[in-house]
VOVOBA-720419 format. One record per residue: residue number from 1; residue in one letter; chain; x, y, z of N, C-alpha, C in turn. Coordinates in steps of 0.2 Angstrom, whole numbers. Example, Ala and Ser with C-alpha at 12.3 -4.5 7.8 and 13.67 -1.06 7.14 Angstrom:
BEGIN
<num: 1	residu: a	chaine: A	n.x: 66	n.y: -28	n.z: 39	ca.x: 62	ca.y: -22	ca.z: 39	c.x: 66	c.y: -16	c.z: 39>
<num: 2	residu: s	chaine: A	n.x: 64	n.y: -11	n.z: 35	ca.x: 68	ca.y: -5	ca.z: 36	c.x: 64	c.y: 0	c.z: 39>
This chain:
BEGIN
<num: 1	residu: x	chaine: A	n.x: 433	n.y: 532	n.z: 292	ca.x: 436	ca.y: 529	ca.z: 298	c.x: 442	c.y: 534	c.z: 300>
<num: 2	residu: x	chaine: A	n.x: 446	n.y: 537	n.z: 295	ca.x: 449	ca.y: 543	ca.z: 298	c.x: 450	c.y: 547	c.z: 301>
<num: 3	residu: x	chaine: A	n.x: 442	n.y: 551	n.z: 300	ca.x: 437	ca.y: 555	ca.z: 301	c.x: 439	c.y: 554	c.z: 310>
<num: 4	residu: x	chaine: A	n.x: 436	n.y: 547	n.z: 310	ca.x: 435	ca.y: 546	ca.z: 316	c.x: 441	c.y: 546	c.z: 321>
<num: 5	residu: x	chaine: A	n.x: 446	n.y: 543	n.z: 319	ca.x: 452	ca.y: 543	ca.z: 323	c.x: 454	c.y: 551	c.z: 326>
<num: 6	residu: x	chaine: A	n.x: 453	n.y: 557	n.z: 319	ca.x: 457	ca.y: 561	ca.z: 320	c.x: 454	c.y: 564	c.z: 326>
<num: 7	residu: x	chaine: A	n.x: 446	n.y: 562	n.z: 326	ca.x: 441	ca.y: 564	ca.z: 333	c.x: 442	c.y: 561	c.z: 339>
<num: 8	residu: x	chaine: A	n.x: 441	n.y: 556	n.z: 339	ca.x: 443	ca.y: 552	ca.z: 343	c.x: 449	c.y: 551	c.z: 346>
<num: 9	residu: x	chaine: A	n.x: 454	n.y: 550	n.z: 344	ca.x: 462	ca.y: 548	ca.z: 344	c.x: 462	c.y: 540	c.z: 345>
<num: 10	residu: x	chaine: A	n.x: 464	n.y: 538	n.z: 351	ca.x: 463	ca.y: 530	ca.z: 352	c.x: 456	c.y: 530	c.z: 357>
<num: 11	residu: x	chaine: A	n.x: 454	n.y: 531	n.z: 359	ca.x: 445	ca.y: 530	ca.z: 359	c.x: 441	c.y: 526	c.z: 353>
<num: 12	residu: x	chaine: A	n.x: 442	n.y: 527	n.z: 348	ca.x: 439	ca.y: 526	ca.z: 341	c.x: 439	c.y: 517	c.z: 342>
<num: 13	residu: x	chaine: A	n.x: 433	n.y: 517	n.z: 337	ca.x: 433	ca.y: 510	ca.z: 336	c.x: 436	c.y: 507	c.z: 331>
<num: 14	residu: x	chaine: A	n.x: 441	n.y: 501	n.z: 333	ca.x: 443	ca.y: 499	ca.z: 327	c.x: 440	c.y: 499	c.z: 321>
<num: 15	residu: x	chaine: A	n.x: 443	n.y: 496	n.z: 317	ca.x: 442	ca.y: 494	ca.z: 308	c.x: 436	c.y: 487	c.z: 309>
<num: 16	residu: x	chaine: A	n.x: 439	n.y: 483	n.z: 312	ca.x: 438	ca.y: 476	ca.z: 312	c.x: 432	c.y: 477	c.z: 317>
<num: 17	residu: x	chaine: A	n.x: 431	n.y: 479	n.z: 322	ca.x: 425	ca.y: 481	ca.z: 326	c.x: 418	c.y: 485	c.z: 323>
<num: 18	residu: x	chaine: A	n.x: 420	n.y: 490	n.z: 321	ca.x: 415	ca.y: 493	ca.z: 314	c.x: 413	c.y: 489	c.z: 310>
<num: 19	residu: x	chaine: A	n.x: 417	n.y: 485	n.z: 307	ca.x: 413	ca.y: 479	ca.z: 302	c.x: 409	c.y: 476	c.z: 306>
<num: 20	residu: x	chaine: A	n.x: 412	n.y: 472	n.z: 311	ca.x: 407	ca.y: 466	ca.z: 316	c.x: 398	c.y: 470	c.z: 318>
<num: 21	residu: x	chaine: A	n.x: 400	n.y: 477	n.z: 320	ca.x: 393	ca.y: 479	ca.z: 323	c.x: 390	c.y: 481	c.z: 313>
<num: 22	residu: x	chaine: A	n.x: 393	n.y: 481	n.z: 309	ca.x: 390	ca.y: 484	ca.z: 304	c.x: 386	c.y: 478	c.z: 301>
<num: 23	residu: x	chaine: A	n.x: 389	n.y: 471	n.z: 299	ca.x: 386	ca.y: 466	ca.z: 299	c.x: 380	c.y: 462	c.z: 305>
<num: 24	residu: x	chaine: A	n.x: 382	n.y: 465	n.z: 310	ca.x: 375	ca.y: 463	ca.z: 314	c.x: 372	c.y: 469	c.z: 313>
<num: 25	residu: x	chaine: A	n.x: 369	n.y: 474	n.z: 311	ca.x: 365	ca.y: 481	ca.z: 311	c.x: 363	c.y: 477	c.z: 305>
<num: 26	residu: x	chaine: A	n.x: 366	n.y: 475	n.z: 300	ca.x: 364	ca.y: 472	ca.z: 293	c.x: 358	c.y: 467	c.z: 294>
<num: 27	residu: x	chaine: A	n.x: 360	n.y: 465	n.z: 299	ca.x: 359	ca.y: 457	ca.z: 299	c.x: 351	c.y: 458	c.z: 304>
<num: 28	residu: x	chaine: A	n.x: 348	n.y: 463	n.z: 306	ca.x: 343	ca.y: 465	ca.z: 310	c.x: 343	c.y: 467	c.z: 319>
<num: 29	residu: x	chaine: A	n.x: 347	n.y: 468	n.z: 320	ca.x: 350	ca.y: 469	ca.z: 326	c.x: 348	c.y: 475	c.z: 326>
<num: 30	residu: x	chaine: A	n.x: 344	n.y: 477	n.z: 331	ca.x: 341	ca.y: 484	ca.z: 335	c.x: 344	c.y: 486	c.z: 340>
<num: 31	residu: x	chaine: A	n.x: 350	n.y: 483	n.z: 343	ca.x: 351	ca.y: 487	ca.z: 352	c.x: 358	c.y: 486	c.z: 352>
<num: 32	residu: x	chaine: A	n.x: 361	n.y: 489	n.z: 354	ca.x: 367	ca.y: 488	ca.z: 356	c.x: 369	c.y: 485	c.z: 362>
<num: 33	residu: x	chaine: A	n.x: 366	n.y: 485	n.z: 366	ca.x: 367	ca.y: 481	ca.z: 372	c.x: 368	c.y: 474	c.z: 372>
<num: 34	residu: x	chaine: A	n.x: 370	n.y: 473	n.z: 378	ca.x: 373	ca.y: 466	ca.z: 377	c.x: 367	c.y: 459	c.z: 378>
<num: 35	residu: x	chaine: A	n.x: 366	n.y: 455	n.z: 374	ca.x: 359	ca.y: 450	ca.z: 376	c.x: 360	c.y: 446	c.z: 383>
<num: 36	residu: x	chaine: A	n.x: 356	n.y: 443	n.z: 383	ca.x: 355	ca.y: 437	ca.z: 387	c.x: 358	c.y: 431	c.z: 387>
<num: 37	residu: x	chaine: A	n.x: 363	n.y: 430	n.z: 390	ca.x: 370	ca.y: 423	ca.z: 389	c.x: 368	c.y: 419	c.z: 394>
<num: 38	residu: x	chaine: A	n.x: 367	n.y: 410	n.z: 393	ca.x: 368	ca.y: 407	ca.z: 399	c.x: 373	c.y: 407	c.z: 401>
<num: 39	residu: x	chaine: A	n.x: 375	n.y: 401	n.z: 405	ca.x: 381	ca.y: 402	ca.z: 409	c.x: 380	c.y: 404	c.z: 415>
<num: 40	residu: x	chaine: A	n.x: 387	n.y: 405	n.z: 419	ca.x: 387	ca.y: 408	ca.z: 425	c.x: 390	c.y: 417	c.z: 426>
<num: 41	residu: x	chaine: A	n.x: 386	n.y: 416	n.z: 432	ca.x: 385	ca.y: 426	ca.z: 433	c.x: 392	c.y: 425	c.z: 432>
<num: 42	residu: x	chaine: A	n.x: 393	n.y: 434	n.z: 431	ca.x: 400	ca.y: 438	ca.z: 429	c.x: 405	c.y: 439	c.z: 436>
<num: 43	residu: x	chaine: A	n.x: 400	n.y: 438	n.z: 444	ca.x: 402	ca.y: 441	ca.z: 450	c.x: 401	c.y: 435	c.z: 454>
<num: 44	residu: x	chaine: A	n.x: 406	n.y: 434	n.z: 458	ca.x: 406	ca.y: 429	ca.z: 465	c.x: 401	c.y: 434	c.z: 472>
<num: 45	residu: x	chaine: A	n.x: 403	n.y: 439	n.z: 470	ca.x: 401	ca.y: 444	ca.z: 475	c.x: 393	c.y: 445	c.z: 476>
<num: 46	residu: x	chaine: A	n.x: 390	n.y: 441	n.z: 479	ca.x: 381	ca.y: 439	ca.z: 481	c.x: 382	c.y: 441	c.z: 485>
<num: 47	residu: x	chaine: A	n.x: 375	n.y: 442	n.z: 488	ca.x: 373	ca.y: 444	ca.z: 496	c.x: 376	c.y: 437	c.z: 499>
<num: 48	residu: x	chaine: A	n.x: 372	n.y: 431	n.z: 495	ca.x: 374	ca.y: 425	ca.z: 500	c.x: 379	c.y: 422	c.z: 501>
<num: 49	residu: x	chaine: A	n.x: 384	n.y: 425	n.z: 495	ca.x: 395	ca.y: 425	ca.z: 497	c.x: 396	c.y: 426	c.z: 504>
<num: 50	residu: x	chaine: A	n.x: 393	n.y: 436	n.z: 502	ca.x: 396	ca.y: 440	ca.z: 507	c.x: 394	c.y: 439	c.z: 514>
<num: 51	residu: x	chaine: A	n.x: 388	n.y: 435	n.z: 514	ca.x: 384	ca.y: 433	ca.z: 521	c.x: 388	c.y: 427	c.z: 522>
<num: 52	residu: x	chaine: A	n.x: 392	n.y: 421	n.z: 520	ca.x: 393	ca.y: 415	ca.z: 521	c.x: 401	c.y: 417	c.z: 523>
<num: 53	residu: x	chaine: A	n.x: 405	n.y: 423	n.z: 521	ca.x: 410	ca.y: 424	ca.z: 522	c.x: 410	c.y: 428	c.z: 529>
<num: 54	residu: x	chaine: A	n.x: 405	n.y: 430	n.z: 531	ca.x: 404	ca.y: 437	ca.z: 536	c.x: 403	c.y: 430	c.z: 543>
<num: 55	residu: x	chaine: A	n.x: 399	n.y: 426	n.z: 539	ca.x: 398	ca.y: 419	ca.z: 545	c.x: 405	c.y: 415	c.z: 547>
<num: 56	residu: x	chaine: A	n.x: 409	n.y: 415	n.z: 541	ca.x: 416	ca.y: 411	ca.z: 543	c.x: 421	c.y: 415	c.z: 545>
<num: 57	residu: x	chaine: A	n.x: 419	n.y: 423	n.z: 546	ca.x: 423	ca.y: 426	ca.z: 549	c.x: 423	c.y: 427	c.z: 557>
<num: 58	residu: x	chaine: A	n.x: 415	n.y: 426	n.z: 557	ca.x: 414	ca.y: 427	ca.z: 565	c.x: 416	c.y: 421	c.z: 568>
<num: 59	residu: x	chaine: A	n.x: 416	n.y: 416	n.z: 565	ca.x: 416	ca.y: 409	ca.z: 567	c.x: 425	c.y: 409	c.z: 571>
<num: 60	residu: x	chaine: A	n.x: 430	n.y: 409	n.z: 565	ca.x: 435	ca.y: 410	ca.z: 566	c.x: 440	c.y: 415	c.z: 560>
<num: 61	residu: x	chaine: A	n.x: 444	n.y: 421	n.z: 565	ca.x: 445	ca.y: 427	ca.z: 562	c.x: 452	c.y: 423	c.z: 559>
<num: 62	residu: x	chaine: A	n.x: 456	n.y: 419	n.z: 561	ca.x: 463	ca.y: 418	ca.z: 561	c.x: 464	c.y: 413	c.z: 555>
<num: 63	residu: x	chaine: A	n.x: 456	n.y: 412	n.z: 550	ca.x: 457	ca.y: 409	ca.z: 543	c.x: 459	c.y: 413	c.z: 537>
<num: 64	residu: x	chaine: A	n.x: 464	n.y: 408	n.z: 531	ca.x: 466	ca.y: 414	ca.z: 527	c.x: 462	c.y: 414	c.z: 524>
<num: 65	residu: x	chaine: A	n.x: 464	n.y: 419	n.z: 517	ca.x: 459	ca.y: 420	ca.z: 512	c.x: 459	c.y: 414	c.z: 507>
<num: 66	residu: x	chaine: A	n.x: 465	n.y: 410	n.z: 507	ca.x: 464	ca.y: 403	ca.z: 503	c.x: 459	c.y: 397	c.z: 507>
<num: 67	residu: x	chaine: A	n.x: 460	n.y: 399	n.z: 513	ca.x: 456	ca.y: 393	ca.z: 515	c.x: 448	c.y: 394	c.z: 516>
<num: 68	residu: x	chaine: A	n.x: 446	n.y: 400	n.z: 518	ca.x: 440	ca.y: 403	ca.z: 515	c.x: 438	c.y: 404	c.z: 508>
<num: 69	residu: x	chaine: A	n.x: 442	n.y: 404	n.z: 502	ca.x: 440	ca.y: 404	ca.z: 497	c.x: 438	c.y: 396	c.z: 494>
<num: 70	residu: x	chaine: A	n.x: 442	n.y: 390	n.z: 497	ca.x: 442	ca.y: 384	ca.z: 497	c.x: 435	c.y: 383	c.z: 501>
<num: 71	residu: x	chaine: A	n.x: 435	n.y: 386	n.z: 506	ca.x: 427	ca.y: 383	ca.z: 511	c.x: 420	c.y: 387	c.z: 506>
<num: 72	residu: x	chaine: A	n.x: 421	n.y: 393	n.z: 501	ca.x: 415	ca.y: 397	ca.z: 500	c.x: 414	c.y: 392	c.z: 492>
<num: 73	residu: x	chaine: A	n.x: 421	n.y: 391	n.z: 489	ca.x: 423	ca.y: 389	ca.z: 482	c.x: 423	c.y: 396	c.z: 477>
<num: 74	residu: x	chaine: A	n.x: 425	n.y: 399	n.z: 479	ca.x: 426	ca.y: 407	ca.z: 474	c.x: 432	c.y: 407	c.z: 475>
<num: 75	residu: x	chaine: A	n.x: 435	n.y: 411	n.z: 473	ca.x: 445	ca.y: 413	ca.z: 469	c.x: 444	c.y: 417	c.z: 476>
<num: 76	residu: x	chaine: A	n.x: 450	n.y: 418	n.z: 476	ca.x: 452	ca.y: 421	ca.z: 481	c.x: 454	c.y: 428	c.z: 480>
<num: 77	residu: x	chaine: A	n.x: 454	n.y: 432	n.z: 476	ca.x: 453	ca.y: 439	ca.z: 474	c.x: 445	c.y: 442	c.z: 475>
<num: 78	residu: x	chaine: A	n.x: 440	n.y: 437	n.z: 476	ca.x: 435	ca.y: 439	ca.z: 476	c.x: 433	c.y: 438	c.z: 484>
<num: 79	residu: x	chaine: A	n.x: 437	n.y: 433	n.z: 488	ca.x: 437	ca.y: 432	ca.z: 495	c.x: 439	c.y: 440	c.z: 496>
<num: 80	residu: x	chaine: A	n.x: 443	n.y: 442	n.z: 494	ca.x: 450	ca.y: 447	ca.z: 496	c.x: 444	c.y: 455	c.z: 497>
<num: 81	residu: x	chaine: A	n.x: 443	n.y: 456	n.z: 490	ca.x: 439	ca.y: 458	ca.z: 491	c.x: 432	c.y: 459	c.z: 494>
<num: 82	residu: x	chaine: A	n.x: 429	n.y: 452	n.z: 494	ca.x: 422	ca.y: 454	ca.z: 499	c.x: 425	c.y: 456	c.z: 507>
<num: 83	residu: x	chaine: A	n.x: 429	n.y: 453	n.z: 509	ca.x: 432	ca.y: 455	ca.z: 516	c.x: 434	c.y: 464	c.z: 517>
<num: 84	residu: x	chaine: A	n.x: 437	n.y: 466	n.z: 511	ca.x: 440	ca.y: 474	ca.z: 512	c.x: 436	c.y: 476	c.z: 510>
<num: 85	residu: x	chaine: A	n.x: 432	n.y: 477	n.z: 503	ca.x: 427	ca.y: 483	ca.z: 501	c.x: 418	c.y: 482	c.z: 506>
<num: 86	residu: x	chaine: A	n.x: 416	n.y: 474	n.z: 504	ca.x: 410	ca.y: 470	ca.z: 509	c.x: 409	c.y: 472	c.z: 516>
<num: 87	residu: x	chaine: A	n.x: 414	n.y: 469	n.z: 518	ca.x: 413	ca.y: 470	ca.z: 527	c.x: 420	c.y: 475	c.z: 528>
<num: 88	residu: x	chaine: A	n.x: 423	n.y: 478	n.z: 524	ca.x: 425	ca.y: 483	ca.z: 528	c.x: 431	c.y: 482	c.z: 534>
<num: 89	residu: x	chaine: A	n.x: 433	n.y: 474	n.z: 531	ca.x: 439	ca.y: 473	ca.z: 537	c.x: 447	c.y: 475	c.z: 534>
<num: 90	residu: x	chaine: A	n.x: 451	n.y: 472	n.z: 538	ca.x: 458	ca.y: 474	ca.z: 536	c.x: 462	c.y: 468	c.z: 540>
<num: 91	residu: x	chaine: A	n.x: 469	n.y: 467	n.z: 537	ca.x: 472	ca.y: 463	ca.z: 540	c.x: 477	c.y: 466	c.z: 544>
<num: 92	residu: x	chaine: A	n.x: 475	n.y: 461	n.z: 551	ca.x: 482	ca.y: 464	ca.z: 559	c.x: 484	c.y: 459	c.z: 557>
<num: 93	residu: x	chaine: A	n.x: 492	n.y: 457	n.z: 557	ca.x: 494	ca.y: 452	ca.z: 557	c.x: 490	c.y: 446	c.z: 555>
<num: 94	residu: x	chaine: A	n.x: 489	n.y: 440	n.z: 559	ca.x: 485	ca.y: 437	ca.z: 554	c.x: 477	c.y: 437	c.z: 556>
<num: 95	residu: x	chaine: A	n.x: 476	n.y: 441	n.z: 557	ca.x: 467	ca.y: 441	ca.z: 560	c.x: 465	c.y: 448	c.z: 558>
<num: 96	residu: x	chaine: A	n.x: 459	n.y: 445	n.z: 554	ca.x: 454	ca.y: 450	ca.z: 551	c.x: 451	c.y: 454	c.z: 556>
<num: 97	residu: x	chaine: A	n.x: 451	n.y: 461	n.z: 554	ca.x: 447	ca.y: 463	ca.z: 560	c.x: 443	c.y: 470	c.z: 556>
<num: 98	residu: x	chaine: A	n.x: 437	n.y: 472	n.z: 561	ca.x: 436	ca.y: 477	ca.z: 558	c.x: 440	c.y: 484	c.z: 556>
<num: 99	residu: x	chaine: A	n.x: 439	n.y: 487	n.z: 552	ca.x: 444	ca.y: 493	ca.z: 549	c.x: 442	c.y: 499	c.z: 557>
<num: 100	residu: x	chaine: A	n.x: 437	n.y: 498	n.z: 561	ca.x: 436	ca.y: 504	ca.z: 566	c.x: 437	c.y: 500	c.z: 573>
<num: 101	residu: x	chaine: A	n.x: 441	n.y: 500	n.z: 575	ca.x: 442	ca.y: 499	ca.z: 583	c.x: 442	c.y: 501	c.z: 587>
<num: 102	residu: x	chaine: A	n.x: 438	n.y: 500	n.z: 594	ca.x: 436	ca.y: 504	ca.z: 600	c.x: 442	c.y: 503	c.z: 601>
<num: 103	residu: x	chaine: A	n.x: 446	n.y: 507	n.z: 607	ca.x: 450	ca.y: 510	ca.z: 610	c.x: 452	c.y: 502	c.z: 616>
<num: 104	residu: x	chaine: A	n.x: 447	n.y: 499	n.z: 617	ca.x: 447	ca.y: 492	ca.z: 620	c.x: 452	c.y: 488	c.z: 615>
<num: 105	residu: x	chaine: A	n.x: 447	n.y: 489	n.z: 611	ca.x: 450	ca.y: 483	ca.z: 606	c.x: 458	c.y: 487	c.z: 603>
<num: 106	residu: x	chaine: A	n.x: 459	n.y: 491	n.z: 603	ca.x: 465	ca.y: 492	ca.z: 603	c.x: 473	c.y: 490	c.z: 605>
<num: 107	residu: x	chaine: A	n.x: 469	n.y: 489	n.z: 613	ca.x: 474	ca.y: 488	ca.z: 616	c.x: 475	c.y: 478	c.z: 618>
């Protein structure tokens, strides 16, 4: 384990992590990868989010991101984001709009 540190520095895998993957390799465990969990997905960010938020935005731009995350039922860090990284908008005061404006819409 030294070994590894001096190589590594803090990259390295703990002491207590070692053991866990060394008792599951023991224990018959082929892959490292992470299996099959139920449960719900890791991401709010679906096509059919970002399409229901892209609709409540055409509908009316002057909603916030609380009360769009309240109408979709996702956090609102995931609203926040599908609106700036998904569609590409930005906030003017208080209405969404897209990050590229004609020279119309400028004015």
């Amino acid at each position: 384990m030294l070994m590894l540190v001096q190589v590594y520095g803090d990259n390295a895998m703990k002491k207590t992590a070692v053991y866990k993957w060394v008792k599951r390799f023991s224990g018959g465990r082929e892959s490292v990868t992470d299996e099959e969990r139920s449960g719900r997905s890791a991401t709010s960010r679906t096509e059919e989010n970002i399409t229901n938020v892209r609709q409540i935005m055409r509908e009316n731009r002057r909603l916030t991101v609380r009360s769009i995350a309240e109408h979709v039922n996702i956090d609102k860090e995931t609203i926040r984001k599908i609106l700036t990284e998904d569609l590409d908008m930005r906030k003017v005061c208080a209405k969404m709009v897209p990050k590229e404006l004609t020279e119309e819409q400028k004015h």
